[in-house]
N, C-alpha and C positions, 0 to 999 in steps of 0.2 A: 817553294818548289821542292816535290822529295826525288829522294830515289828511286829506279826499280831494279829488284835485284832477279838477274835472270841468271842461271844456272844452267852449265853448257857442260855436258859429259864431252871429255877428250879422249884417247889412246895414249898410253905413258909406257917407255919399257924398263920404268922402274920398279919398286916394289911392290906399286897394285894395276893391276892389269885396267883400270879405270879410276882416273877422279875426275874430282870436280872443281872447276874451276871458277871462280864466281866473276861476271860481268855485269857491270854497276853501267847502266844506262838510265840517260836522264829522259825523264818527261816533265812535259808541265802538267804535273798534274797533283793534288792536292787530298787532303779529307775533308769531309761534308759530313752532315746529318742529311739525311733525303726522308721525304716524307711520301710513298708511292702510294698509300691511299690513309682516306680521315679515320681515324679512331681512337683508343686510346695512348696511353704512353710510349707502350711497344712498337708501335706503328713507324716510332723516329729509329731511321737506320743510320749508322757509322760508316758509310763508303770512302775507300782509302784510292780509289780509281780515278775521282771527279777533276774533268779538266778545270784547269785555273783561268778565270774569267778575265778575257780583255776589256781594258777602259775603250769605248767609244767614246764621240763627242759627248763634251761637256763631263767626264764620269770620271773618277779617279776609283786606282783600284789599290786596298788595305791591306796588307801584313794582317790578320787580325790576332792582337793580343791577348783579348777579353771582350766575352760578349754578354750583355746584359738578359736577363731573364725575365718576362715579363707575364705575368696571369691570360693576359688576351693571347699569347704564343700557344696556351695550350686549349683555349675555348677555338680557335682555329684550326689547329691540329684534331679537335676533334671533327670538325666538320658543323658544329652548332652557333656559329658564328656567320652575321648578316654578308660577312668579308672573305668569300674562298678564291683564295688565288687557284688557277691552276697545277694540276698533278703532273708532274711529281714537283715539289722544290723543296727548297731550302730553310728553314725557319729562322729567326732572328734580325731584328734591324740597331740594337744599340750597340755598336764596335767603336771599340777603340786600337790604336795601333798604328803601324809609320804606314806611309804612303810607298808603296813598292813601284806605282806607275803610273802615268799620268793621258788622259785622251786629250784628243784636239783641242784647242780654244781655251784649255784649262790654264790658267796662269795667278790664281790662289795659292796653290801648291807646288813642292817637287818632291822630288825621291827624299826620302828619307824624313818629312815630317814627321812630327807627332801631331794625329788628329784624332777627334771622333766623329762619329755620324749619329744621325738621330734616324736616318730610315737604310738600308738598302736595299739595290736591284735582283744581286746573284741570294742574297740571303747569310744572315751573318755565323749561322752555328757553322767553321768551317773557317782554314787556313787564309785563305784569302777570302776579301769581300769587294765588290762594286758599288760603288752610293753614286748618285749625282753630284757634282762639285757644290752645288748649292746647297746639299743634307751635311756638306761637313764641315768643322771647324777646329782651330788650331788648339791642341790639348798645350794647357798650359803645363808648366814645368813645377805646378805645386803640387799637381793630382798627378798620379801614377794613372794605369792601364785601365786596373780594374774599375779605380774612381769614373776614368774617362766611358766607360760603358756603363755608369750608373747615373748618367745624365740623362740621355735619348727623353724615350717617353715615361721614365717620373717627375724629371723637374717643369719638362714640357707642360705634362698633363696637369701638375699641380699648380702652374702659372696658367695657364688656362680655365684652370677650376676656380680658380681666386678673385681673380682679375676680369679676363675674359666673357667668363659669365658670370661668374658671382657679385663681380661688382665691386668687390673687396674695399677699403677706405683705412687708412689711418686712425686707428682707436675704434674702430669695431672689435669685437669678440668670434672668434674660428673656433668650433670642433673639430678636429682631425680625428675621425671616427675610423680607429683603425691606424695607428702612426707611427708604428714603428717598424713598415714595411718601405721600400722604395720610394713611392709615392709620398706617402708619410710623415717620412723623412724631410723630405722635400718639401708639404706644403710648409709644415713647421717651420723650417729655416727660410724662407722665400717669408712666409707671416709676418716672421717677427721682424725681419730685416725691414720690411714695410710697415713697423708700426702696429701690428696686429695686438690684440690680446690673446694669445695664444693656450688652448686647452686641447691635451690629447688623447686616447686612447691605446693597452695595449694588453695583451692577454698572458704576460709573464712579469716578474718583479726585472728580471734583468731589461725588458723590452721598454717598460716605464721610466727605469731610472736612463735607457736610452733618449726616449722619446725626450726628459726633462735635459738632457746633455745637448738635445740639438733644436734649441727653443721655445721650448715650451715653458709656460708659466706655472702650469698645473696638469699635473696627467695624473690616472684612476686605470685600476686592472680589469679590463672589462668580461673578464672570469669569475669577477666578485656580486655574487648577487643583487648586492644594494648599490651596485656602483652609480646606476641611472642616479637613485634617492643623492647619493654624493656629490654629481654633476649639477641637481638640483639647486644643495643647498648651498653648494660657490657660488654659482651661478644668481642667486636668488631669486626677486619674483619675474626680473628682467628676461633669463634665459640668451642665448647666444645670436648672432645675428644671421652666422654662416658654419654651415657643417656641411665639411668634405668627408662623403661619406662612400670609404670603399666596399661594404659587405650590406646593400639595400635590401636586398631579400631577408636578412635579420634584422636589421636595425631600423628602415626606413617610419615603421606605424612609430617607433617611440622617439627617433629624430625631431616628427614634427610634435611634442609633448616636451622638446627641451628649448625650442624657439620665441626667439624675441617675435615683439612685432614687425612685420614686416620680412621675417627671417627666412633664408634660403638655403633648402640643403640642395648639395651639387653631386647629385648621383655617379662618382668615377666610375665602381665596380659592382656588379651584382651577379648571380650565382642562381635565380629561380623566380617565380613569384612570387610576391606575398600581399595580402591582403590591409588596404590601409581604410581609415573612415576621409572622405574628400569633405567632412565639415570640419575637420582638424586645420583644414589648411585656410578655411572663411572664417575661422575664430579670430586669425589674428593678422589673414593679406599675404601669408607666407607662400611660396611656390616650390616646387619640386624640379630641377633641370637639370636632365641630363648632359652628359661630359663625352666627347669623342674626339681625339686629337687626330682624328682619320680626316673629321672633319674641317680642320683648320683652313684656311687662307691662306697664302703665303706670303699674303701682308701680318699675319697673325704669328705666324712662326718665325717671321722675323722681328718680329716684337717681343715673341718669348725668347730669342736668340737673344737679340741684345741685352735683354733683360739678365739674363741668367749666365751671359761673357762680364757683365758689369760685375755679378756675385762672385764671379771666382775671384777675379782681380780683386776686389774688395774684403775676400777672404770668408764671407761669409757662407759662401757655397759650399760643403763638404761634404758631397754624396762618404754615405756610411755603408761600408760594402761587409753582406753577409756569408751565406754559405757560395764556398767555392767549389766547381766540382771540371774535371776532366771532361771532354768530347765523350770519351767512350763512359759517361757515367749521367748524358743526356738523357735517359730514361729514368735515373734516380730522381732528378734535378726538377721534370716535370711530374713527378708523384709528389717530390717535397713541396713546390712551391701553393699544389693547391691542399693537400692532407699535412701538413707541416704543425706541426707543434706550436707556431708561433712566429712571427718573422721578427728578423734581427736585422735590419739591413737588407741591401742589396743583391741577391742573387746572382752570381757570374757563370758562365763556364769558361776555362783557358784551353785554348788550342795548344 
């Protein structure tokens, strides 16, 4: 809840013929990012006006301490995306932060938890947020705020890339094509805790010795020209089984040149077209399939729930949180995440 400060001229018959005297009236009302029409980064506003959203049934409403940042935030925001919500709103769904207030029927929660959510209703760049009581779950007390909004949709998506569709198994071999962003992150450490042979990708020296910090068995700088040749020769005449692959418009034609037989890459993230040979993929029975946590079940997200409440307690969960950036520095944040030098981790902003 903030302040508003209204300023009221009075009569005074003392030394100035006029001051001012300030009156501090409260609203409920809050900041937001608001999005009034699609394009690009500019287009996300700072509004310090926006009323603070009540929980209806079923809904509990967030403190938000930290919101996650995610690549699909800004392919929507532009308007090039299968998924346009209605104009004007809010952007963001991974929040973390305490429970300020509770709707009908809710009995999960109460004031003052610590939780996070994996989707919200009101939109999470913004002081408060609304989720459904079903989107949230209790932030343990080993991960802070930011960690808690570095769950939503990477560890989701990357349990669902694995598992879900991929099919994943104990003692296969994973490419994390691109891993030491969110997602990445995430499949890495989900991999290994299940037994994976884990290999990663990453486009900096600092990003690789990340990627190697958080499961990986082997990671390469995928900056280095010969690095395919590298993957190769680990890999031998075998080739991997599963590549989680976030940038397909670059990588998808040489993915399927790094595959075992029968090997599947799992399309997360792509950026464009690009042209592949379809005898690549009759060489060896291998397929291509794409990834969309839009798409889930909600038999399926509670499958990736349990899954990945099991990894925290188990200790092996530890979203790696990157660049941090302020509400009012939401236009930097979505220039960085997709023209960015490299990813480090987890992108947040703090309210």
């Amino acid at each position: 809840m903030r302040l508003l400060l209204v300023a009221v001229p009075v009569r005074s018959s003392a030394l100035f013929n006029c001051t001012w005297i300030t009156m501090a009236a409260t609203r409920n009302v809050m900041r937001a990012v608001r999005v009034l029409e699609f394009g690009g980064p500019e287009v996300l506003k700072l509004q310090s006006d926006v009323l603070i959203p009540d929980p209806k049934e079923n809904q509990v409403l967030i403190k938000v301490h930290a919101c996650g940042v995610n690549p699909v935030e800004t392919y929507i925001r532009s308007g090039n995306y299968a998924r346009k919500p209605a104009l004007p709103y809010t952007p963001g769904s991974d929040v973390a932060g305490v429970v300020e207030g509770i709707g009908e029927h809710v009995t999960a929660f109460k004031k003052g938890d610590r939780v996070f959510a994996i989707a919200t209703i009101s939109g999470g760049y913004a002081d408060y947020a609304v989720a459904a009581a079903n989107k949230v779950f209790p932030l343990s007390d080993k991960l802070d705020f930011r960690q808690g909004a570095a769950i939503g949709i990477p560890y989701f998506t990357a349990y669902r890339a694995l598992f879900q569709k991929g099919c994943a198994k104990a003692g296969e071999s994973v490419l994390v094509h691109g891993a030491s962003g969110g997602v990445g992150v995430a499949a890495c450490q989900i991999a290994r805790a299940c037994g994976l042979k884990v290999l990663g990708t990453a486009g900096t020296e600092e990003g690789v010795n990340m990627v190697l910090r958080n499961g990986a068995h082997q990671a390469f700088n995928h900056r280095e020209v010969n690095y395919i040749d590298k993957i190769k020769e680990y890999t031998g005449m075998g080739g991997v089984d599963i590549i989680i692959e976030m940038l397909s418009n670059i990588n998808l034609a040489t993915d399927l040149q790094l595959l075992n037989y029968g090997g599947r890459v799992m399309v997360v993230g792509c950026r464009g077209p690009i042209e592949i040979n379809p005898r690549d993929t009759m060489s060896k029975e291998s397929s291509i399939t794409g990834v969309s946590l839009f798409l889930a079940t909600e038999e399926e997200k509670h499958e990736c729930a349990t899954a990945l409440l099991d990894g925290i307690e188990a200790g092996w969960l530890k979203p790696v949180v990157g660049s941090e950036y302020p509400l009012e520095k939401v236009v930097k944040a979505h220039e960085d995440i997709i023209h960015g030098g490299g990813a480090r981790g987890k992108m947040v902003l703090l309210p």
